[in-house]
C-alpha positions, 0 to 999 in steps of 0.5 A, spaced: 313 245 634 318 251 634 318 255 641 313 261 639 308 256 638 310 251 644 309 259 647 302 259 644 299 253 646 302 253 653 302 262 655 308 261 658 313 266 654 319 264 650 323 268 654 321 264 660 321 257 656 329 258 655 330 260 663 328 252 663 331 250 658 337 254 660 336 251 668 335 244 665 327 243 666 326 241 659 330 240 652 329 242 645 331 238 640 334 240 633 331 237 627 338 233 624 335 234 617 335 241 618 342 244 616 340 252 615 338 254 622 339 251 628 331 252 631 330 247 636 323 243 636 319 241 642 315 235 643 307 234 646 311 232 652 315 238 653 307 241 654 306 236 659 313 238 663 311 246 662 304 245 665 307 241 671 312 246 672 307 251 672 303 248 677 309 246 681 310 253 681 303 255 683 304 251 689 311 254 692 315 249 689 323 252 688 326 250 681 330 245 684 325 242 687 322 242 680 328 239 678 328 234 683 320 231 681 321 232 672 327 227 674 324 223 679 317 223 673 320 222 667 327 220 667 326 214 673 332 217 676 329 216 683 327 211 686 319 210 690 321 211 697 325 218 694 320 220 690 316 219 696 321 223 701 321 229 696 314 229 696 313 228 704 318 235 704 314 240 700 307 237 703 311 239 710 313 245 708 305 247 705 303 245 712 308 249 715 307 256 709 299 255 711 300 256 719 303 262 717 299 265 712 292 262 718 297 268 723 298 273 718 291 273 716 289 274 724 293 279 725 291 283 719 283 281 723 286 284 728 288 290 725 282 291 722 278 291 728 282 296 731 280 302 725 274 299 726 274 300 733 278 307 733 283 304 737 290 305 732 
């Protein structure tokens, strides 16, 4: 498929599309049959890997670190025990993201009982 469909099925632009395929999260292929026009086609795997970097993104995951899992997924460059590290990383760093949202939410609390209370 063509990216403005692969833009269709997935609701992610062609503009943002190119931005992953510029940063290497997912490659489009010409169809060497095709000497008129340099279209760059895409696979039912490149849905999977856009719907992935969108959750990833969903949940606070950096573009690198979504490189690092693509690798990690679907080219087997990384062995378990890494796969497992890169995991254990961000699972840490949700934990740490969650507590400080848990602060941030007592201290709006706060707030609003004090205009409640005609204190600020």
């Amino acid at each position: 498929m063509l990216i403005n469909e692969l833009a269709k099925k997935t609701g992610i632009s062609t503009h943002t599309i190119r931005f992953y395929e510029k940063s290497g999260l997912i490659e489009g292929k010409q169809d060497e049959t095709v000497k008129s026009n340099n279209y760059f086609h895409y696979d039912e795997i490149t849905i999977e890997k856009l719907e992935f970097i969108s959750d990833a993104k969903s949940v606070g995951f950096t573009i690198r670190e979504i490189g690092q899992m693509i690798d990690a997924w679907y080219n087997n460059r990384f062995s378990k025990e890494k796969k497992l590290s890169i995991l254990d990383e961000k699972l840490h760093s949700l934990e740490q993201k969650m507590k400080e949202i848990k602060e941030m939410k007592k201290q709006i609390l706060q707030f609003k009982k004090d205009v409640l209370n005609d204190q600020c």
